[in-house]
N, C-alpha and C positions, 0 to 999 in steps of 0.2 A: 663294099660300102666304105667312104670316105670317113677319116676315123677326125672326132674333135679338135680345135686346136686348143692349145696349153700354151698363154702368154708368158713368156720371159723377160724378165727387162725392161718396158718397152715404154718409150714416153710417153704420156697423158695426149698428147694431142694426134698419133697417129695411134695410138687405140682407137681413140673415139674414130676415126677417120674407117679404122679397120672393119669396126662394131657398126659403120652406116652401109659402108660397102659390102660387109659380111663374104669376103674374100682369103680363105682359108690360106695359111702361107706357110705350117709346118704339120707334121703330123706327129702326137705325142700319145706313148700307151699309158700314160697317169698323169694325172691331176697334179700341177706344180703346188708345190707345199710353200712355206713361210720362207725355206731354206731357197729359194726362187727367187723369190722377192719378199726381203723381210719386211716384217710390221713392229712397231712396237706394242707391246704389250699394254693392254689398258685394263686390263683387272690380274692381279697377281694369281687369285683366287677363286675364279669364276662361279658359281653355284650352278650342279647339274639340272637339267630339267628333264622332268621322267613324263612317258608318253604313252598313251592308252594302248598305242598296237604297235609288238617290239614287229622291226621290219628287221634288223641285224643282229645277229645273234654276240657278236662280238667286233669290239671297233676298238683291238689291239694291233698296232703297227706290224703284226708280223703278217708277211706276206705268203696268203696262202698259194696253192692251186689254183687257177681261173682259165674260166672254160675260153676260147677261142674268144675275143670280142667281137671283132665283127657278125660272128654266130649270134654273139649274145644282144648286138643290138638288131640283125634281122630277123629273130624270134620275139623282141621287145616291140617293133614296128609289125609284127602279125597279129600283134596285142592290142595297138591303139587305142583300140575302142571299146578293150575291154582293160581297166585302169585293173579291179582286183587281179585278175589272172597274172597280168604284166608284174603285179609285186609279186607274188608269188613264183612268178620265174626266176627274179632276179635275186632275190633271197636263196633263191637252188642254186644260181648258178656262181652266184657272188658271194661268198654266204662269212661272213666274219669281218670285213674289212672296207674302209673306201681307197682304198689304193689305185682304181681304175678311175676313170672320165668319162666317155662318151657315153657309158651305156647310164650310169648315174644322173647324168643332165636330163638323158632321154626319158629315162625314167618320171623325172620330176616333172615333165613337158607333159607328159602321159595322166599323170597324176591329176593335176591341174587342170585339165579336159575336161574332168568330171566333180561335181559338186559333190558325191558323193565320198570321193578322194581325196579331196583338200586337206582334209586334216592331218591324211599318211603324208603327203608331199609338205606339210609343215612342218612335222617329227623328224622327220628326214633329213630338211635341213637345218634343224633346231639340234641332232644329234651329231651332224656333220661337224658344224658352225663350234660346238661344245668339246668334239674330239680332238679340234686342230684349230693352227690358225692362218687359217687361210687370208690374204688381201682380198678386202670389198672388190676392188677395182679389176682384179682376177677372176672374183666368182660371178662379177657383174657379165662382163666381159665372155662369160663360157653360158652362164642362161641367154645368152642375146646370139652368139654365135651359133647353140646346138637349135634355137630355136629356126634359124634361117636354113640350116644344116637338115633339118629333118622337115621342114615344110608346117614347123607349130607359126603361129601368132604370136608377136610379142607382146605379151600381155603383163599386166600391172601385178598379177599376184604373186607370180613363182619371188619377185623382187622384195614384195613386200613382206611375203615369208621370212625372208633371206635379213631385212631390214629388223623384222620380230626376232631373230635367233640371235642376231648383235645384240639386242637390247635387251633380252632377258639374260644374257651371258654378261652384264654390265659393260660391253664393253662400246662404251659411247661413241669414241671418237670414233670407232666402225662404222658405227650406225649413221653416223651424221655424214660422213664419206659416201655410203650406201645411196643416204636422201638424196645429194651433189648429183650424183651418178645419175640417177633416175630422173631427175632435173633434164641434166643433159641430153637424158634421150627421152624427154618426153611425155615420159611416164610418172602417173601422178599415184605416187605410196596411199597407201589406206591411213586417214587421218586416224583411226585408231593408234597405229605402232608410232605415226607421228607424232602424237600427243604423248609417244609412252617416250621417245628420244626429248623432245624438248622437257618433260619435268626431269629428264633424266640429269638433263643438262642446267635444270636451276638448283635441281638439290645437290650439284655439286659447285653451285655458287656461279655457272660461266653465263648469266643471266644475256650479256647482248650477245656471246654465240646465238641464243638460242633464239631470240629477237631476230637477228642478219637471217640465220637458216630460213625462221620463218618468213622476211619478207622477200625473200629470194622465190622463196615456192608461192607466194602470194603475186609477187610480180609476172612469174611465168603462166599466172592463170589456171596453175594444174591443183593448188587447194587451197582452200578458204581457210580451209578449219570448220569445228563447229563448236557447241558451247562449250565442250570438255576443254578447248583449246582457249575461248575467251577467258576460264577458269582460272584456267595456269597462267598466264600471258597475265594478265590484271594480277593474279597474288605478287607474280614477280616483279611487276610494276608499282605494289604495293609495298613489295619488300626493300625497295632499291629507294623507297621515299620517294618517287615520282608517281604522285594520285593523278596528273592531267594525263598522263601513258596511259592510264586503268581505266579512266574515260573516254578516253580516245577509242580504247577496244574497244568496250561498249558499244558506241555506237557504233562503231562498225560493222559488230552483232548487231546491231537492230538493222542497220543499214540490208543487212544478207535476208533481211524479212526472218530470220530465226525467231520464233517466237523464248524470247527469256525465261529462266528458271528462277526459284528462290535466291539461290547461290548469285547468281550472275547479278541480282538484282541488287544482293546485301554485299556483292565486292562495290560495285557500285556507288552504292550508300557511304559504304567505309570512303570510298575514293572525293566523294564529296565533302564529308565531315574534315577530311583533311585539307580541303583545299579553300574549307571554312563556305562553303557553297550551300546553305543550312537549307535554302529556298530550293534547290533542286533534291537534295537530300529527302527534305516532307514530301515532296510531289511524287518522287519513285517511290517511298512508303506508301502514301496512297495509294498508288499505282499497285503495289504487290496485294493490299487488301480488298480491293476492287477484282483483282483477279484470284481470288481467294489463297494469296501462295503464301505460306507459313512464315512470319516476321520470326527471324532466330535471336535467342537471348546476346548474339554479338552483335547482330545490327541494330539492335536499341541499343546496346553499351554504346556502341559508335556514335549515335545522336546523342543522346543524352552529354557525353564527354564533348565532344564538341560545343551545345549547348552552353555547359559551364566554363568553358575554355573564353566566349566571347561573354558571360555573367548573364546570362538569361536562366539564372537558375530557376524562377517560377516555369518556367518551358520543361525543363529537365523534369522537373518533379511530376509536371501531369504528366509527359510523357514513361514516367516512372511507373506512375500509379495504372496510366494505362496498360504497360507491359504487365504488371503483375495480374490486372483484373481478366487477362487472358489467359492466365496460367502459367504464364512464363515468370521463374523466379529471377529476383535481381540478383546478381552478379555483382561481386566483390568490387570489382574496378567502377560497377555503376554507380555503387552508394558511397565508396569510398572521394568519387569526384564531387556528388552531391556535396559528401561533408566538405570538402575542401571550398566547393561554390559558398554552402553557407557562411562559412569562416573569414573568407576576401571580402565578404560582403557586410561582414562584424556581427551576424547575425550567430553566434554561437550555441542558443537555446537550442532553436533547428537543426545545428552540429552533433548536440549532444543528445538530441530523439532520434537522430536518424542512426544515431551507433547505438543508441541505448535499444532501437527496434532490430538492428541487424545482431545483438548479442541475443535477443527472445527467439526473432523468427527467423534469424540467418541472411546473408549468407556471414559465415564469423569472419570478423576482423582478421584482415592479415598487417606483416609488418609496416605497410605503406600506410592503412590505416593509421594505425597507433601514431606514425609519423606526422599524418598530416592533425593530430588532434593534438600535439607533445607541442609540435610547433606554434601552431596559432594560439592555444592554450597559453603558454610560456609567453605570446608575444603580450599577451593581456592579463600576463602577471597574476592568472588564478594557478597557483602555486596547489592548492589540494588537487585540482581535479589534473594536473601533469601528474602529480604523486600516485592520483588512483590509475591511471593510465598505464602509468609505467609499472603498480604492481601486477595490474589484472593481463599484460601481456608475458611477465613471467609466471602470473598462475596460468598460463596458455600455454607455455614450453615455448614461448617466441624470444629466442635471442635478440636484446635489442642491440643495436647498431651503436657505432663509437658516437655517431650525432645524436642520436634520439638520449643515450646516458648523458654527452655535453649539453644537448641543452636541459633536460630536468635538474642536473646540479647548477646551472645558469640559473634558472629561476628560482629555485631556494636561495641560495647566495644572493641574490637582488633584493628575493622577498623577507619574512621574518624568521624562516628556517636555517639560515648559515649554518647551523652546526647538524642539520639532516643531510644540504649538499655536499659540504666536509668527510659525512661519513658515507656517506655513498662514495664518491670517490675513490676513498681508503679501500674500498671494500672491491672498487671496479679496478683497481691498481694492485690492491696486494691479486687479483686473477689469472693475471699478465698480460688483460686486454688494452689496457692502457695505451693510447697513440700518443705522440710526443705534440699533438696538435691539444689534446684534452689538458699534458701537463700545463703547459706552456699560456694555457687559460688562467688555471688552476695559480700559477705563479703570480700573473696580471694582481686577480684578484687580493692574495696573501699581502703584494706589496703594497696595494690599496688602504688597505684593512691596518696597514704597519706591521703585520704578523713578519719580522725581519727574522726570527729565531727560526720559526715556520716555513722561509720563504731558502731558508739555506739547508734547512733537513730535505725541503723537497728536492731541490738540484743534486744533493747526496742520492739520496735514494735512486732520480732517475739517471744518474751516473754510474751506479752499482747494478741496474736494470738492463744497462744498454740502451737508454734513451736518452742519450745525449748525454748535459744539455746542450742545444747549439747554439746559435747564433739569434737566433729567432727566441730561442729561451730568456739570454740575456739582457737580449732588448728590449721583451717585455718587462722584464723587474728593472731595469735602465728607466723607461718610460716612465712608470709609476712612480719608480721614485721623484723622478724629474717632477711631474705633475703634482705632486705632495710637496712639494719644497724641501726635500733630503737628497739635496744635491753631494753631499757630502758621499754618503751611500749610495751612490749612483758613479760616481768616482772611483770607489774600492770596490764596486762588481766590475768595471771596466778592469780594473788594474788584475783584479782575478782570471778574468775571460783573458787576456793578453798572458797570465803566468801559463793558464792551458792550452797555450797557444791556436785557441780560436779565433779567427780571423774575425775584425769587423769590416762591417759593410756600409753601403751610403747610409741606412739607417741610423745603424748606430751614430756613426759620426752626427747625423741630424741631429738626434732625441741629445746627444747629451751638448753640444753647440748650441741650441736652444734653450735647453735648461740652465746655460750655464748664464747667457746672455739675460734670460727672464729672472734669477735670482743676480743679477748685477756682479759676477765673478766674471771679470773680464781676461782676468790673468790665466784663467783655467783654460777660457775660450780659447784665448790666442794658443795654449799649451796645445790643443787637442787640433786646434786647426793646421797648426805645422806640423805635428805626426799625422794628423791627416795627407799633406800634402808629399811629405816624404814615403809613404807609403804607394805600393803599387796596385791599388783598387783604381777601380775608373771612379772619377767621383761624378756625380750626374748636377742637373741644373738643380733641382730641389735642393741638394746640401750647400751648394752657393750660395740659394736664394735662402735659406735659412742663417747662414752667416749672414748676408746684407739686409735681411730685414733685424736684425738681433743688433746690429750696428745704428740701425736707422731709428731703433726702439730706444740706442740708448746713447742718444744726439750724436751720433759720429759718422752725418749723413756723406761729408768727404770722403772720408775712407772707406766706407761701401763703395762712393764712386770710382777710387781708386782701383778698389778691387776692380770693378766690374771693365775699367779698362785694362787691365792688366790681362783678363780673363778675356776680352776681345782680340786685343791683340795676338796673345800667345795661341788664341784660339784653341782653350783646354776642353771648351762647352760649349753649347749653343744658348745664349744669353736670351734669354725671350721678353717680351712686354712687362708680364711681370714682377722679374725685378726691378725693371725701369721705373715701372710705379712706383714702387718701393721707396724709391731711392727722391723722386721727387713729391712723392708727401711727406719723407721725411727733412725735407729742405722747407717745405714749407711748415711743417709744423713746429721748426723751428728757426720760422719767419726770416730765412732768406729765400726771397721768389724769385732774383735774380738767377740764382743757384738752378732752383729750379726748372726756369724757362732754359738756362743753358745746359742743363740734362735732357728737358726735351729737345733741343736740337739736334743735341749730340746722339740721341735713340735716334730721331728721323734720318741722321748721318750716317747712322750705323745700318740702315737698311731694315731695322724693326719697328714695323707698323705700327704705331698707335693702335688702342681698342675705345670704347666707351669709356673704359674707367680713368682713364689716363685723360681724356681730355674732361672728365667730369674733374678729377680731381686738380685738372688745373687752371679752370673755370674758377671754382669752389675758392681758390687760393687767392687768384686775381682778379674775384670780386671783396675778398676779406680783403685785400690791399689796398681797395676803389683805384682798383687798373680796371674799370666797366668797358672800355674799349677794345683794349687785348682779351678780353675774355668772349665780348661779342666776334672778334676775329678766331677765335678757335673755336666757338660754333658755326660759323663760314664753315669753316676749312672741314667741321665733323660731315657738316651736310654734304658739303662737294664730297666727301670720300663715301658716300652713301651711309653713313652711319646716321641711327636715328637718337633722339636725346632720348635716355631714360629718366625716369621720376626724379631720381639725386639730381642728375646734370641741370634738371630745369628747376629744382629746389635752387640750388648755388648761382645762378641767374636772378631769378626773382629774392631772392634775401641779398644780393648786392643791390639791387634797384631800391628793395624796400629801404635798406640803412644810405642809400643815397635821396630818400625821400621821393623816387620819381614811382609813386605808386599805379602811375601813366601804362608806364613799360612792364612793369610787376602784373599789373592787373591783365595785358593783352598776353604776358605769357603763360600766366594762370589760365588764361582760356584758350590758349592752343594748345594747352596738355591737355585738355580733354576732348578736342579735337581728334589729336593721336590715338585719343583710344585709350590714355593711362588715366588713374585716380589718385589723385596727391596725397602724401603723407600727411603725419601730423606734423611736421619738420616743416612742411611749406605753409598748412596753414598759420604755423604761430609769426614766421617770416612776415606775413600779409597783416596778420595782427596786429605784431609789433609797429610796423609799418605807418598804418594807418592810426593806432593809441599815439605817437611820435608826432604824428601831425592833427591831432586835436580831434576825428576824426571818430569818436567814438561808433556814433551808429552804423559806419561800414564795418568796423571791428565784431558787434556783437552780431551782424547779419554771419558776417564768415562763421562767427562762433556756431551761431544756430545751425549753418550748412553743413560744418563738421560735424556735429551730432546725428545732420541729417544722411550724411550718408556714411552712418553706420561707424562714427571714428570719435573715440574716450579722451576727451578733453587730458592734460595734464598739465603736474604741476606747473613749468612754463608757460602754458594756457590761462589759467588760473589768475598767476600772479600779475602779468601784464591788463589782461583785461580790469582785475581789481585794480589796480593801480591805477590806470585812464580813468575810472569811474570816479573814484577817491579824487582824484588830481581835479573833475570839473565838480565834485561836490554829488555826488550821485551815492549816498551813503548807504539808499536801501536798496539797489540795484548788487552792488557790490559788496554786502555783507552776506545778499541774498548766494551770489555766487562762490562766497567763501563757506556759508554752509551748505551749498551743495558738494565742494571739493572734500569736507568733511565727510560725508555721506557716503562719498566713493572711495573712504579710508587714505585718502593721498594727506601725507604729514608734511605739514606745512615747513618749509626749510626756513632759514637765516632771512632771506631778502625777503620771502613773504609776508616773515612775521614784520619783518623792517615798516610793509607798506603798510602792514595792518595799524603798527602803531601810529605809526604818523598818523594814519585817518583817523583813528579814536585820541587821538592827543589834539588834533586841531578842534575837535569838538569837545574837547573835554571829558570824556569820558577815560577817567584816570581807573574805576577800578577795573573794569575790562581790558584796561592795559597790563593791570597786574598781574590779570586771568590767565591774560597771554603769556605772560613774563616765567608766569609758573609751569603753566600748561609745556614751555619750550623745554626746561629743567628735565620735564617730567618726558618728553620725546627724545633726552640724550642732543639739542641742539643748544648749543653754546649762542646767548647771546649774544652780540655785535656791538661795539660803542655805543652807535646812533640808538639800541634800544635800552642799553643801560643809562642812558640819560633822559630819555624819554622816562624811566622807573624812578630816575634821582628827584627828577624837577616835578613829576609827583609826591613822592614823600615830601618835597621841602617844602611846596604850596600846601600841604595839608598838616604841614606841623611836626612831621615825623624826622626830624632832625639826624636822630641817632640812625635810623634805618635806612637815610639818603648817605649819612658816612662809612656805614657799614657795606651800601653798594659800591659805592666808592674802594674800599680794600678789598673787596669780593673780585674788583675788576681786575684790580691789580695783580691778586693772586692768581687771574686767570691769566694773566700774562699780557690782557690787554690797558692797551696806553690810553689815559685818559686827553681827551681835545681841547681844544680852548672853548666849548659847550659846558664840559664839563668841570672847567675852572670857573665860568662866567653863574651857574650855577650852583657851587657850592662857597663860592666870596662874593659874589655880586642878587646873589638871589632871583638871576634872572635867566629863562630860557630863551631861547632865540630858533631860527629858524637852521637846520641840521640836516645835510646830505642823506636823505635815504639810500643808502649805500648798495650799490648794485641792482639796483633798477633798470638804467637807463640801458644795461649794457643787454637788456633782455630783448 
């Protein structure tokens, strides 16, 4: 008898070639071992697997006695057909070892015949597979050969055994070599050991290995899979964050007519909630209760969270109440999204029953809870119920987190407790949980507050800690201070951070170049901007644009410009739109628009785009100059560049037309802003007001008036004062007293020019004491009266006699520092008042 062959070496492509022809080309008395053709190693540690019927009595490498082979396979072939006999000889004749081949293949060939015997020809090679480590590709290659060799069938199981004894050995990458193999010739593995290589192959993370293997065996038609495979394929679909993967399965289980399980249905579910598909989501729910299959407490978590993810939290809650009326208890993550739905939704009463139900009836609060009620709680300033929060999750033994501690001492320190979030602190600091993110709060605040003695124990302390401080430390008490006007102190923490030689950063340099510019120390500026520039940080466009707008603030629009060419040229930054703006409202607001216009060239020169604001603001400039021309020309040029006007840019339009009287051109642009689609501020309506009071035009004026009330916009003092004024000017006394007690009403204090008009109107009529009213009433609001109304106050006392009280305003004025006019010389030697500039009216 022709003994097996035992491959050596041999390439992949005339194996296979070998294993089609089944053309025997050496003869070997053993089985080639790992030492043959090595493998590597894929489990260090394999776990044994123990087997109901021992067939070897010992499968130690020592090589025993062994009877004749070819004896032993032509007494195994008188066997055939009877499978137990044939073990039973070969355990006599073989008996401790696999160190032989042919009669072992035969054997397993034999095995396999009988449904009775499968399970010994599984053991077999499950004990073989565990003793040694043989190549897939070798032991494939000897089941396919001995099968042609003795006149078996090649059939699918002796392989799939073979496939099972890799995979219960962990050793995967065997196993998946195995699958290849069987691919190759044909032969389609039992989706069982299949499904047991592919989760093999996710729960070690190799997710599209185990995708490819699968569509490999999918595309050769030899298996589908069945639901245990939709299973794993969808979780790992699930796991990878690709929900349309998990769907895709899906249906391609329904596609195979497999009728779905619970499981298949609620990966499903999940995969829809993810992909926010809420409508197909309900439909397979119904669909599982239609066919009576168990809804599990994770595939409602899964709706419901989704649910509140898009704010349909009335949906979440029935869908809530309905899970529970089934039996099924809610789930930590369910109630916990519930609260958070209520909370986005400002709705906190319902936040605080649905934690107050899940402390009675469960499920308890975990950390994310407590987090999501600290937060939204904190963000609405109820300062006790953050406090009860945070005790009842340390009466829980729940460590809370370095955020959930920052923010409850955030909101005492905001709220009336400062000296509770103080001591919490203390108390979370002297633990040594303390992060340098909570100090570094902590400091913010102290410098806020002026606690300076406070604010330098803490940087001790977290110095002596190992917590810096750093950079990020100093900046914030830098900041603060800046923002308080203790620019001084904001200078000698610089100069301390430089003695520890902590480096600063574009920040720093910002916060304290601003502060230095906004408290008018221009000498410090320049100081820190040359150690700036001598130093080796990168410095970014923001700290420029902080110097050039600090320049622009404090009229030295030139020299910003300077800069920002120097900074062109040398090309240190990239210069953007917005310093450009900067630099040309600071030209214009101090009224050279010439300046200006030749900044915006020089941007458009420079290759930086213009935006909205840049041509609003120079609109805005050159209509305040009645250049109405040039300003209609860089609306042209907004449109051609597809940019659309916003509310400002069509304000600064229509209030040049208004102070050029063409209320023609004002009024058609007032109605192509609402064309556009936008609602005018109060800024355009007073524009239009004024406009129209200017040109005698009253009843246009009070119609706009009424429009602005009417949709929805609070008149003000500006509002106010024009209107009454026009009214006064044509004699309309009850109209416009009416309107000044209504500005009363809405608590707006009447300023310097208001009171200016007021008088005038009650002085042309004579009404001297309600000028007095007035006169007192201003005193008494901290508004300094104005010439034009202390003469109005004089030229009553003197028509009424009061002699001494018109000389007495008289040195009152002078003490206030103002200068009396020739009003009020014509009324205190000539006895006569005249007619007196209502001072700052017109310019309304």
């Amino acid at each position: 008898m022709r003994s097996l062959l035992a491959f050596r070496k041999i390439p992949p492509p005339f194996l296979l070639r070998c294993l089609i022809h089944c053309k025997p080309f050496c003869s070997q008395s053993r089985f080639p071992t790992e030492s043959d053709n090595p493998s590597p190693q894929v489990n260090e540690n394999p776990p044994t697997s123990s087997s109901s019927v021992v067939v070897v009595a010992n499968l130690s490498t020592r090589k025993p006695e062994h009877k004749d082979e070819s004896r032993v396979i032509d007494a195994l072939l008188d066997r055939r057909n009877d499978p137990e006999s044939a073990l039973r000889f070969y355990n006599w004749a073989r008996p401790g070892s696999f160190e032989v081949g042919d009669s072992f293949w035969l054997l397993i060939h034999i095995l396999v015949s009988s449904p009775e015997s499968h399970g010994r020809a599984r053991d077999l090679l499950q004990r073989y597979v565990s003793s040694s480590s043989p190549m897939p590709r070798v032991l494939v290659c000897n089941l396919v050969e001995s099968a042609k060799s003795f006149g078996f069938e090649v059939k699918a199981l002796p392989f799939s055994y073979l496939l099972n004894a890799y995979t219960k050995e962990r050793r995967t990458d065997c196993a998946v070599e195995c699958i290849k193999l069987m691919i190759e010739l044909g032969l389609a593995p039992y989706v069982r050991y299949v499904n047991n290589t592919l989760s093999a192959l996710v729960r070690r993370n190799s997710i599209n290995e185990a995708k490819e293997l699968y569509g490999k065996m999918v595309a050769t038609g030899l298996v589908a899979g069945d639901k245990a495979t939709a299973h794993l394929l969808m979780r790992a679909s699930l796991r990878e964050e690709k929900p349309e993967e998990a769907l895709e399965v899906f249906s391609k289980a329904i596609e195979r007519e497999e009728e779905p399980d619970g499981l298949l249905y609620s990966l499903a579910i999940q995969a829809c909630c993810k992909t926010v598909n809420l409508g197909m989501a309900f439909g397979l729910l119904s669909e599982m209760k239609e066919k009576k299959l168990c809804v599990s407490q994770e595939t409602y978590t899964s709706v419901i969270v989704a649910l509140v993810k898009q704010d349909r939290v009335e949906e979440a809650v029935r869908l809530k109440d309905e899970m529970v009326s089934e039996g099924i208890p809610m789930s930590v993550i369910a109630a916990t999204s519930l609260i958070k739905g209520h909370c986005k939704n400002g709705d906190l009463g319902s936040a605080l029953e649905m934690f107050r139900k899940m402390e009675k009836e469960g499920p308890s609060p975990n950390r994310v809870t407590f987090s999501v009620l600290i937060e939204w709680f904190s963000k609405s300033g109820e300062m006790e119920r953050v406090l009860e929060f945070y005790k009842k999750m340390e009466a829980l033994g729940i460590t809370p987190s370095s955020f959930q501690v920052h923010s409850v001492i955030q909101v005492c320190l905001k709220g009336q407790r400062p000296e509770h979030g103080l001591k919490l602190f203390e108390e979370y600091f002297e633990t040594g949980s303390a992060n340098i993110f909570i100090c570094n709060s902590m400091l913010s605040w102290l410098c806020k507050q002026g606690k300076i003695d406070e604010t330098k124990d803490l940087l001790r302390k977290m110095e002596s800690r190992g917590l810096g401080p750093n950079v990020v430390s100093y900046n914030n008490v830098m900041l603060a201070l800046c923002r308080t006007k203790r620019l001084d102190l904001a200078l000698t923490v610089f100069s301390e951070m430089l003695e520890k030689d902590i480096k600063p950063n574009d920040y720093t340099y910002s916060t304290l170049i601003d502060g230095c510019f906004k408290n008018h120390d221009f000498h410090n500026a320049w100081e820190i901007i040359a150690q700036m520039n001598s130093s080796d940080i990168e410095v970014n466009e923001v700290v420029y644009h902080t110097v050039i707008n600090g320049l622009c603030k404090a009229g030295q629009s030139s020299k910003a410009r300077d800069m920002l060419e120097d900074l062109m040229r040398e090309k240190r930054v990239c210069v953007g739109c917005m310093s450009y703006n900067t630099i040309i409202d600071g030209f214009i607001k101090e009224s050279r628009m010439d300046s200006a216009v030749a900044a915006y060239r020089e941007m458009c020169g420079n290759g930086v785009s213009p935006n909205v604001v840049t041509y609003t603001c120079m609109m805005d400039g050159l209509c305040k100059n009645s250049r109405m021309d040039q300003a209609l020309e860089m609306r042209k040029e907004m449109k051609e560049k597809g940019l659309k006007l916003d509310v400002p840019a069509y304000g600064a339009l229509i209030d040049g037309f208004c102070k050029k009287g063409e209320m023609k051109s004002a009024s058609a642009l007032f109605s192509e802003l609402f064309k556009e689609g936008l609602n005018p501020n109060k800024a355009v309506y007073n524009s239009l007001i004024s406009g129209f009071r200017n040109l005698g035009n009253m009843e246009a004026a009070i119609d706009l008036y009424k429009k602005m009330l009417k949709d929805g916009l609070r008149c003000d003092l500006r509002t106010y004062t024009t209107l009454v004024y026009g009214l006064l000017k044509e004699g309309n006394l009850i109209m416009a007293f009416g309107l000044y007690t209504e500005m009363q009403g809405l608590d707006i204090v009447a300023d310097e020019i208001m009171c200016s008009v007021i008088v005038n109107g009650l002085s042309k009529v004579g009404q001297f004491v309600e000028v007095v009213k007035l006169f007192e009433e201003m005193k008494k609001n901290d508004v300094t009266p104005n010439v034009f109304i202390y003469n109005a106050v004089i030229a009553g006392h003197f028509k009424e006699g009061n002699l001494d009280e018109a000389f007495r305003l008289h040195d009152e004025m002078l003490d206030k520092g103002l200068v009396p006019d020739g009003v009020t010389f014509d009324i205190l030697v000539r006895g006569k008042y005249g007619e007196s500039q209502c001072i700052g009216v017109e310019s309304l």
